[in-house]
N, C-alpha and C positions, 0 to 999 in steps of 0.2 A: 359825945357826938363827934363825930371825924369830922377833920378839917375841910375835907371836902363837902361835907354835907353841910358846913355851917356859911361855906361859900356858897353854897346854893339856894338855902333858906333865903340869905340876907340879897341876890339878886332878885330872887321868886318876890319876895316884900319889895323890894323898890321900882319891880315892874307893875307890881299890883298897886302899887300908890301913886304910880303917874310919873314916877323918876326917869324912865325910859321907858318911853310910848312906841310904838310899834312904827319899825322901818327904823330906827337910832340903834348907832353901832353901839356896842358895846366895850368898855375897856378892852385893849389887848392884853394877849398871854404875860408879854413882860409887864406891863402896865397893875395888872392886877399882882403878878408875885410880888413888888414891888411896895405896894400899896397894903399887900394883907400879908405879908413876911412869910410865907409860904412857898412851898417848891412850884416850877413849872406843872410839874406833871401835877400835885395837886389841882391846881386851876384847868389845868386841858381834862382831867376827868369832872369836872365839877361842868365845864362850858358840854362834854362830848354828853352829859346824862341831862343835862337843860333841852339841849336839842333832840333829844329821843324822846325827850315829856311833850317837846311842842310848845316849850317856852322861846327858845334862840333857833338863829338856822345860822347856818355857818356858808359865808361867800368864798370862791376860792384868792387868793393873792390878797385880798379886803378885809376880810374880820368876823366876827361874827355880831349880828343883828336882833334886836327885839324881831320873834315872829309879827306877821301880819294881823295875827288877831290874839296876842298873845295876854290881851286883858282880860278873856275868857281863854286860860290856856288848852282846855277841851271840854266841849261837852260834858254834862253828867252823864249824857244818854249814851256817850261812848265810854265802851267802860275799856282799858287797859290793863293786860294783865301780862307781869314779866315772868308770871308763873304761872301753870296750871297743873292741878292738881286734881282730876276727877277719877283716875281710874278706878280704884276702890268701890265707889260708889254704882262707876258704870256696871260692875260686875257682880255686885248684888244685887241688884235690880236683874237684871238678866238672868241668872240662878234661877230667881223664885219664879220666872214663866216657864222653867220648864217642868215643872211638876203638876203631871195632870189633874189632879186634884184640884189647880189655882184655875179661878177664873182669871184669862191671860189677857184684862185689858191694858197691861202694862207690856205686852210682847209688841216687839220692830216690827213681827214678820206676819204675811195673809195665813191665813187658813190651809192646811197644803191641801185640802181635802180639794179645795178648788182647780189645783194644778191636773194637765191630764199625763199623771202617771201612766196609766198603762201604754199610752201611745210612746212617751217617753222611755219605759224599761223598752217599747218592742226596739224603737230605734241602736237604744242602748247594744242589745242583744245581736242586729244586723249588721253593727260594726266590728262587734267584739269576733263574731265569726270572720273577718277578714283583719285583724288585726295582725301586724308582723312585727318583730323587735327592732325595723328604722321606724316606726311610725313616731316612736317616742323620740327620735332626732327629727324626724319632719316636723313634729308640735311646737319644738321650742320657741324661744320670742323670736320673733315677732307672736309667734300662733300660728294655729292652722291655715292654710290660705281662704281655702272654699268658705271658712265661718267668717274670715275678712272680707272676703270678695260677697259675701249674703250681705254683709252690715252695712257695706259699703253700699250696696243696692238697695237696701233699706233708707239709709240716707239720700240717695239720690233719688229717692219717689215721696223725700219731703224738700229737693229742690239743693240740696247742699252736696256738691260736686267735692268728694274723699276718696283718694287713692288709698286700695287697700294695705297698699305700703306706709301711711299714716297711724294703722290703726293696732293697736298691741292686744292683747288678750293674756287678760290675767283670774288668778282667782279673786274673782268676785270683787263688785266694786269697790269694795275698801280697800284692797291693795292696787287698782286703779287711781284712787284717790291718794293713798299714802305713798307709791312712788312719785306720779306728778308733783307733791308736794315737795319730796326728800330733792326730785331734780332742779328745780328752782331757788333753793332754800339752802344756807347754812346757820349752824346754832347762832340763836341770838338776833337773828333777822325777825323783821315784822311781818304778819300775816295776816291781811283782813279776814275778818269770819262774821258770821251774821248774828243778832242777839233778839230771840233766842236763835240756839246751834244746835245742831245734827252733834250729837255726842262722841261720833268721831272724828271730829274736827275738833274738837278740845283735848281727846287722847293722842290725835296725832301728832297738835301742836307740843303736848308734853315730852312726846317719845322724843323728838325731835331737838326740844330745846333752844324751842322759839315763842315770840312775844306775840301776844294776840290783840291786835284791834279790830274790839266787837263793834259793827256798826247795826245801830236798833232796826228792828223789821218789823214793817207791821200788817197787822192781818188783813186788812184790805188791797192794801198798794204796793208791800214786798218794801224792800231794801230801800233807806232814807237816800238818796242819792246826794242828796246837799250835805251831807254829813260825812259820805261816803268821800268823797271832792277835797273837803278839808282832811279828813285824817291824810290823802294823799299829797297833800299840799305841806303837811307837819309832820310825818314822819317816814323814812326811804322804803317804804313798802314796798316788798319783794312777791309776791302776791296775794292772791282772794281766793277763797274758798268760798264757793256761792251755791246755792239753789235755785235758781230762777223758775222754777217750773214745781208748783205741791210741794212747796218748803216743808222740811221737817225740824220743827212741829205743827207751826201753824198751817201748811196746807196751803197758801196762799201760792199764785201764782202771777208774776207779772206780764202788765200786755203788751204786746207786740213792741209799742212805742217804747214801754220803760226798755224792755232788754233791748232793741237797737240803742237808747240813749247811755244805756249802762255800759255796753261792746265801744260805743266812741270815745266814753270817759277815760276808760282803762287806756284805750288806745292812746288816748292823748297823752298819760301819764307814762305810758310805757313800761305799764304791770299787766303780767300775765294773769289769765283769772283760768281758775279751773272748776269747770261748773259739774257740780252733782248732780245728776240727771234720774237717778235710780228709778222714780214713781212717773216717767214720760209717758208709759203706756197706759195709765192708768189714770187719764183724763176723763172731764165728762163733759158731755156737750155735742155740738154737731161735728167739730172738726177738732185734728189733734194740734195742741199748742207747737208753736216752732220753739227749739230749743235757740239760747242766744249763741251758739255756735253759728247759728243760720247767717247771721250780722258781721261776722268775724271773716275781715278782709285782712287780716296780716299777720294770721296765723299764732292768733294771742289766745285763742280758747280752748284749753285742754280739754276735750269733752268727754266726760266718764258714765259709764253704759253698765247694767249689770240685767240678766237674764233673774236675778233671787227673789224679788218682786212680782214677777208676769209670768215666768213659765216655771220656775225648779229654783228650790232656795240649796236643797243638798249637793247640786253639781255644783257648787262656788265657781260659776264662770263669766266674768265680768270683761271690760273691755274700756279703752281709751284711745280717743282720737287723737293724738298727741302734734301731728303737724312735726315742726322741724324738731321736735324733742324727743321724739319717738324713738330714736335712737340712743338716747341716755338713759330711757327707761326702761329699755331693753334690757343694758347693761345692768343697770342696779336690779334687775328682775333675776339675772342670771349670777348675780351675788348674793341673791335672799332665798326667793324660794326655787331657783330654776326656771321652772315652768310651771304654767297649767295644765291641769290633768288629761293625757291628751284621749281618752277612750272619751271623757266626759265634752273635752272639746269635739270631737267624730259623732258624738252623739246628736249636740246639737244642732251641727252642722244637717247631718243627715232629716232630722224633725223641722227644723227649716226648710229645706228643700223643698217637703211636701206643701208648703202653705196651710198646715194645719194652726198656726202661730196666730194669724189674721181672725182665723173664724172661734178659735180660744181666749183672745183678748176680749171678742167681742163680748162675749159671756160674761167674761170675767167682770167686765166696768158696769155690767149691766146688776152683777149679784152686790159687789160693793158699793154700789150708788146704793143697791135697796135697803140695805142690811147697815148704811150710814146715817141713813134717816131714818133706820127704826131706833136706832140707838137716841140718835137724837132726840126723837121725840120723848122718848124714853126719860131721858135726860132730862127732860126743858120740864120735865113733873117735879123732881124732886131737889134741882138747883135751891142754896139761899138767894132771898133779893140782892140786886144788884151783881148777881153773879151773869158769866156771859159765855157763848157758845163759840167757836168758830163758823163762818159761813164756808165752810171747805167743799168746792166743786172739781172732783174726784179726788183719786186717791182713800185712805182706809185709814183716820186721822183726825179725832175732832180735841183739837184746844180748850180747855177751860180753864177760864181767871174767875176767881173765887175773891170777896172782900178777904183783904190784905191782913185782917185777923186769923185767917184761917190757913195754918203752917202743915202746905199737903206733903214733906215729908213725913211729918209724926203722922199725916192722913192716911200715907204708903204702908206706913206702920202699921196703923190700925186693921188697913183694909186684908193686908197682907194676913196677921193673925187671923180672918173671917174668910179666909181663902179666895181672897179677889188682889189682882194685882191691877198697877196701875203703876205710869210714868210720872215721877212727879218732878216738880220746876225743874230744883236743883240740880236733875241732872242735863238742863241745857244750857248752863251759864256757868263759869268759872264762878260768880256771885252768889249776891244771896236777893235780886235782880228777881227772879220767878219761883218763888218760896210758896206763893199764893198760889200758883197754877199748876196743871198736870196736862197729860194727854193721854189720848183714849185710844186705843184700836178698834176698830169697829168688824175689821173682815170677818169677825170669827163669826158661828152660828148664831142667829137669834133664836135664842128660848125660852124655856122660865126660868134653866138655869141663870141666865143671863141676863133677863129679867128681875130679877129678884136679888141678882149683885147691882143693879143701879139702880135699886130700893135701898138695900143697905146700904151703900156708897151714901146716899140721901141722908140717911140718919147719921152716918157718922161724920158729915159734916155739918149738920146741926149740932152735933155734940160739939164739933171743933170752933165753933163760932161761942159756944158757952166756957173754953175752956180762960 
C-alpha cells in the first residue's frame, strides 16, 4: 500500500473512532511529515483526497478540519464514482433496437410513425428551393435567428423572458447537454447527476473525465434535496446535470415548489445546473409543467431543448438557453462539430411558423398517455409479487423494480434471444445500485405483437426468480 494511502486509512479510523470529531483541526502539513517520516507532498495528497471523499475541508490561512458530518462521511445512497465506465454497455443496448424484427421496448426514441412527416419533408422541400451557398454561414452558432426568435417566443408564452441571443442550437440535445457540461467543467471536477441517470450523463461524465456525484431520485418526489445540500457542502461541485421534469428513467416530475427550491439551492451554493428538458412537451394533465429555468433569477440554469422527442428524431436539432455562457459554447460548437444542419435548421424554422407544432403535440400526449396505460396494464398481469410499476404521468417511460433476486441484465439477455428488448438497470448507474430494474418504452404500437412480448417478458421473470 502507498504511503499515502496508509495516511489516509489511519486518519479515516481515528475520525471514525471519535479521535477527531467534526469542526477539530487537523495536524498540519509539517506536523504530520514530522510525525509519520514522510515527505510534504505525501501528506498534502493524502489531506487534498480526504477532502474530495468528504472526510476534511481545507480553510484557507487555518488548516485543515474534520468535515461537518464527517462520522457519516457519505451517504450509502450517494454513490461516488471517480470513474465511469458505461459506454460499452450503452452501445449494445442501443444496437439490438434497431433490428426490426426486436420488440423495441428497450429503444430511447417515440414511434416516428407518430411524427408528421409529410408536413415536415413539404417544409423540408420549400426551403431547399430557396436555399443559397451563405445560408450555410447565416446558420452557424449561434443558429438560425428566426428558430431562435420562435423558441424564444415559445418561452415567453410560458412566462420566461429569453433573448434570442441566449439561445444556441445545436444537433440535438445531447450535444446541448455535452457542451454545457465541457463549458463549465475541467477533467477531474465534480458533477452532480441523479441516481438512477439518463445514460448520457454517465458517458459524458466518462468522455470528459470527471467525477460523478449521484444523488438518489425517487419516483414520487424527484431529486433528494437534503442529500443534494450535503454533497454541496463536501465536495467543490462544478455543476448538475438534472431532469426536473419526466426524469429518465423514472418519469417523475417535480412540483413547482421543489424546482423553485432546487433553482435557490444551487443559487446559494453557486453551481450551475444544467437541466435536461428533452420529454417538456410531453406532459399530461391540464396544464404544461414549468421548467426550473422559470425560477432561475441569475442566470444559473442552462436549459436544454431538443425537437427528437415531439416533432423529428432524424433532423438532430436541439437547442440551449445558455444565458451568459452562450458564448463559450458557441465557441466549443465551432471546434467540434461546426454547426447544425442548416437546411434542417430552415426546415424547422419554417414548420414552426405555421403553428402546426401546437395542434401535433396535442395528439401526440394524447396517443402516449393511451398506449402507456395499455402497456401498463398489460404489465400489472404478469409482474412477480412485490414487483412495482412507475406512476409516470406523461412522457413514454414506465420503471420496473423487480425483487432484488431477479438480475434484468441476464433478463436483457434473455429477452433479447426471444426478440424483445428492454432497458435494463445497469445501464442507469455507474453501480450495480438497479441490477433489479429496467425501463419500458411504451410509445410504440400496441398489438399482439406486443402483447404477447409482456407475456413472455412475464415468464422469463419467473424463470429469473427460480434461478
Amino acid at each position: 500500500m502507498a504511503k499515502y494511502q496508509r495516511l489516509m486509512d489511519e486518519i479515516q479510523q481515528q475520525i471514525e473512532a471519535g479521535i477527531w470529531l467534526p469542526g477539530t483541526r487537523l495536524p498540519s502539513l509539517r506536523q504530520q511529515v514530522a510525525q509519520q517520516g514522510v515527505s510534504l507532498m505525501t501528506v498534502l495528497h493524502a489531506y487534498e483526497l480526504l477532502e474530495s471523499q468528504g472526510w476534511i475541508v481545507s480553510r484557507p490561512q487555518s488548516g485543515y478540519y474534520v468535515a461537518p458530518r464527517a462520522l457519516a462521511p457519505a451517504p450509502l445512497s450517494v454513490a461516488i464514482s471517480e470513474q465511469v465506465d458505461i459506454n460499452d454497455f450503452v452501445f449494445d443496448v442501443l444496437q439490438a433496437t434497431r433490428d426490426p424484427a426486436i420488440v423495441p421496448f428497450g429503444s430511447a426514441f417515440p414511434d416516428p410513425a407518430l411524427f408528421p412527416q409529410r408536413q415536415l419533408m413539404r417544409s423540408l422541400a420549400n426551403v431547399s428551393h430557396h436555399l443559397t451557398p451563405t445560408d450555410a454561414l447565416h446558420n452557424l452558432p449561434p443558429g438560425n435567428a428566426t428558430l431562435r426568435q420562435l423558441l424564444a417566443q415559445r418561452y415567453a408564452r410560458q412566462g420566461i423572458t429569453l433573448s434570442p441571443d441566449e439561445i444556441v442550437i445545436t444537433s440535438g440535445a445531447l450535444e446541448a447537454l455535452n457542451l454545457s457540461l465541457q463549458s463549465l467543467t475541467e477533467p477531474g471536477d465534480y458533477v452532480v447527476i441523479e441516481q438512477p441517470s439518463f445514460y448520457g450523463a454517465l458517458q459524458a461524465i466518462e468522455r470528459l473525465k470527471l467525477k460523478a456525484l449521484a444523488i438518489p431520485v425517487d419516483a414520487r418526489n424527484g431529486i433528494d434535496l437534503v442529500q443534494l445540500e450535503e454533497a454541496l457542502q463536501r465536495w467543490p461541485v462544478k455543476a448538475c446535470w438534472l431532469m426536473t421534469t419526466l426524469q429518465n428513467p423514472l418519469s417523475v416530475t417535480l412540483t413547482p415548489e421543489r424546482k423553485q427550491q432546487l433553482v435557490a439551492l444551487l443559487a446559494r451554493y453557486q453551481v450551475p445546473m444544467i437541466e435536461d428538458d428533452v420529454y417538456a412537451e410531453l406532459w399530461a394533465g391540464d396544464a404544461p409543467p414549468l421548467p426550473a429555468k422559470a425560477w432561475d433569477r441569475q442566470g444559473n440554469v442552462l436549459h436544454c431543448g431538443s425537437f427528437s422527442k415531439s416533432l423529428v428524431a432524424g433532423f438532430r436539432v436541439g437547442w440551449v438557453a445558455a444565458g451568459q455562457h452562450a458564448q463559450r459554447i458557441q465557441r466549443l460548437q465551432l471546434m467540434s462539430t461546426l454547426s447544425t444542419s442548416a437546411p434542417m435548421q430552415l426546415a424547422l424554422a419554417d414548420f414552426l411558423a405555421t403553428r402546426r407544432y401546437d395542434t401535433h403535440l396535442k395528439r401526440l400526449r394524447q396517443i402516449l398517455a393511451k398506449r402507456q396505460q395499455m402497456v401498463r396494464q398489460a404489465l400489472m398481469k404478469v409482474l412477480p409479487p412485490q414487483a412495482t410499476v412507475s406512476e409516470a404521468r406523461g412522457g413514454y417511460f414506465l420503471w420496473v423494480t423487480l425483487p432484488e433476486s431477479i438480475n434484468t441484465t441476464r433478463l436483457y439477455q434473455r429477452a433479447l434471444a426471444q426478440g424483445i428488448s428492454i432497458a435494463p438497470g445497469q445501464l442507469f448507474s455507474a453501480g450495480e445500485q438497479f441490477r433489479h430494474c429496467f425501463r419500458l418504452n411504451t410509445a410504440w404500437p400496441w398489438d399482439s405483437r406486443a402483447e404477447a412480448a409482456i407475456v413472455k417478458l412475464g415468464q422469463l421473470m419467473a424463470e429469473g426468480q427460480a434461478d
